[in-house]
N, C-alpha and C positions, 0 to 999 in steps of 0.2 A: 505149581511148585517146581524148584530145577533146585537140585542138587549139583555140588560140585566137589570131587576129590582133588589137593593137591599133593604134592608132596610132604612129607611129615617135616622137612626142614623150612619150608615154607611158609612167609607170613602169611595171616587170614589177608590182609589189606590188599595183598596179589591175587587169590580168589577174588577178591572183593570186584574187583576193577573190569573182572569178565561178568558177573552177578549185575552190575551197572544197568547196563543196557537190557536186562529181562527183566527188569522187577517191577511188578506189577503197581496199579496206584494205590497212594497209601498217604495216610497224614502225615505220618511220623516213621522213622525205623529206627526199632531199640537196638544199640549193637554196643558192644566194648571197646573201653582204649584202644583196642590193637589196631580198631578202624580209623583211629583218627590220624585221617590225613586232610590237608586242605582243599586237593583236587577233587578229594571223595564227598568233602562236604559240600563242595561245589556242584558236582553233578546231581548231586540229591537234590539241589537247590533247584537247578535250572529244571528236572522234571516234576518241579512242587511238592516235594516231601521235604520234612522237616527233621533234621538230622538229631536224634537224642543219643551223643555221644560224649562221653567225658573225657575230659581233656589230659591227653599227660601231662605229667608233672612236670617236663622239660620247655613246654611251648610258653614261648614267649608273650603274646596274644591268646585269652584264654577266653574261648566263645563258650557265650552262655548254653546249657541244654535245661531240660526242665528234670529233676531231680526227680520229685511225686511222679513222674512218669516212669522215670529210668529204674526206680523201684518195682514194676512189672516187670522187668526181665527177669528175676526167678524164676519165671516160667519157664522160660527157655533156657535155664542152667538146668529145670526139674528135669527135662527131655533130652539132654544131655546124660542128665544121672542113670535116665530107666535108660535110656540105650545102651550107656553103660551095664548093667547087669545081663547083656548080653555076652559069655566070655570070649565067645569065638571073637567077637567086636573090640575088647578091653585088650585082649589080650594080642588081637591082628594075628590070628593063626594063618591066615590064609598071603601067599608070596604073591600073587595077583592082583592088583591093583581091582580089575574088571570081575575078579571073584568074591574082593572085600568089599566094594560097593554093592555088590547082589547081595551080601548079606546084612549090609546098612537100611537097605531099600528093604529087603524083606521083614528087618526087625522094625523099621517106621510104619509099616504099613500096619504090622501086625498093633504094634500100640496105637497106632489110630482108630482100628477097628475095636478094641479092649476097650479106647475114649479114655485112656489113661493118662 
């Protein structure tokens, strides 16, 4: 697993593009509009995964994803949510980038271990 902080004005699709080249094999990857870019779905492509992203509403060419699938990402809005109920985390008390991620990683670890 690799984590990656950017900046809060920061598209995800610019994370996105360093995550590339680390990510493990995989059939599919569920992610949101904000991923969809062409280069992005490209690169999934050439290392054989299969891109389950839906398409903004301004693209001209609207590539298919599989729907019944893309409906399991709840999952990953849920682990969003518990993480959120962290305040220190919702709230970003902490001025340090390298302080807020220690307490990202400490609160993931911690719901991994709970299996929540």
């Amino acid at each position: 697993m690799r984590l990656l902080l950017t900046a809060g004005n920061v598209n995800d699709i610019v994370g996105a593009g360093e995550l590339l080249k680390d990510l493990p094999e995989a059939s599919y990857l569920l992610a949101d509009k904000g991923y969809d870019a062409s280069w992005f779905r490209e690169g999934l492509k050439r290392r054989g995964i299969e891109p389950c992203i839906p398409f903004i509403t301004t693209r001209k060419i609207k590539p298919p994803y599989a729907v019944n699938l893309y409906k399991r990402r709840h999952k990953i809005e849920n682990m969003f949510s518990k993480l959120k109920d962290w305040r220190r985390i919702a709230t970003r008390y902490d001025r340090c980038a390298h302080t807020f991620f220690s307490s990202i990683c400490i609160a993931c670890t911690f719901l991994f271990y709970l299996n929540l």
